[in-house]
N, C-alpha and C positions, 0 to 999 in steps of 0.2 A: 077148114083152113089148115094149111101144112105147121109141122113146127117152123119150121127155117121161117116162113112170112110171119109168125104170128109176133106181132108187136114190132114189127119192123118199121112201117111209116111212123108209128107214135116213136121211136129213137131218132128216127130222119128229122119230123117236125120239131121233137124235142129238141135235140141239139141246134139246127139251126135258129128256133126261138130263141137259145142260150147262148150263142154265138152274136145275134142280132143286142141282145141285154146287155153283152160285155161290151158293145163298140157304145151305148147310150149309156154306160156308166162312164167312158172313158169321154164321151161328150159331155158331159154332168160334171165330171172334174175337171177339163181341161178351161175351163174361164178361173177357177182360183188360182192354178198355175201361170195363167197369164195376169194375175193381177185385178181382176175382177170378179166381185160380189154375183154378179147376174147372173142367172142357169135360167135355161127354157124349161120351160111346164113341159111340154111336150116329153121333151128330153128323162125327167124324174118320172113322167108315168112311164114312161118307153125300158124304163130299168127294170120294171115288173118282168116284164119278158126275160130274165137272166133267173127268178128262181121257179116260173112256172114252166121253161125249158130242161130246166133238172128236176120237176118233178114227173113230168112228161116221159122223160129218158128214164126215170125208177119205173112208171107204171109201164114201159114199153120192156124195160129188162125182166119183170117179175111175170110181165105174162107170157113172156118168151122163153122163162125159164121153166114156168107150171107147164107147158104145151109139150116143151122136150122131156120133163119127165114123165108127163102122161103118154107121150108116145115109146119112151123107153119101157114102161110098166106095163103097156098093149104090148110092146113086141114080146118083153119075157113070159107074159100071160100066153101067149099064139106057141111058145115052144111048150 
């Protein structure tokens, strides 16, 4: 695997899982705003998704970061 792909899909899926967790939190708040006690079950598990989408997007940047400098540290090795 290249540098440039390595840990790319896990930043793609990550963030869009993080993106999908913001909109279920803001469906999670939006009934006390209107006046109502009630929130769907659905909706408070569906918030999960907002911090395992940022931890996703850490594990996709660290191994994206280890792969470019493994390849920076092959190339100075090759000169």
């Amino acid at each position: 695997m290249t540098s440039a792909n390595s840990g790319r899909w896990l930043i793609r899926v990550g963030s869009a899982s993080f993106l999908v967790g913001l909109v279920f939190v803001g469906v999670v708040f939006l009934p006390f705003f209107a006046g109502s006690s009630a929130q769907p079950a659905l909706a408070a598990v569906g918030t999960m998704l907002g911090p395992l989408g940022f931890a996703l997007i850490l594990v996709g940047l660290v191994r994206r970061a280890t792969a470019t400098n493994r390849a920076v540290r092959e190339a100075l090795e090759a000169d």
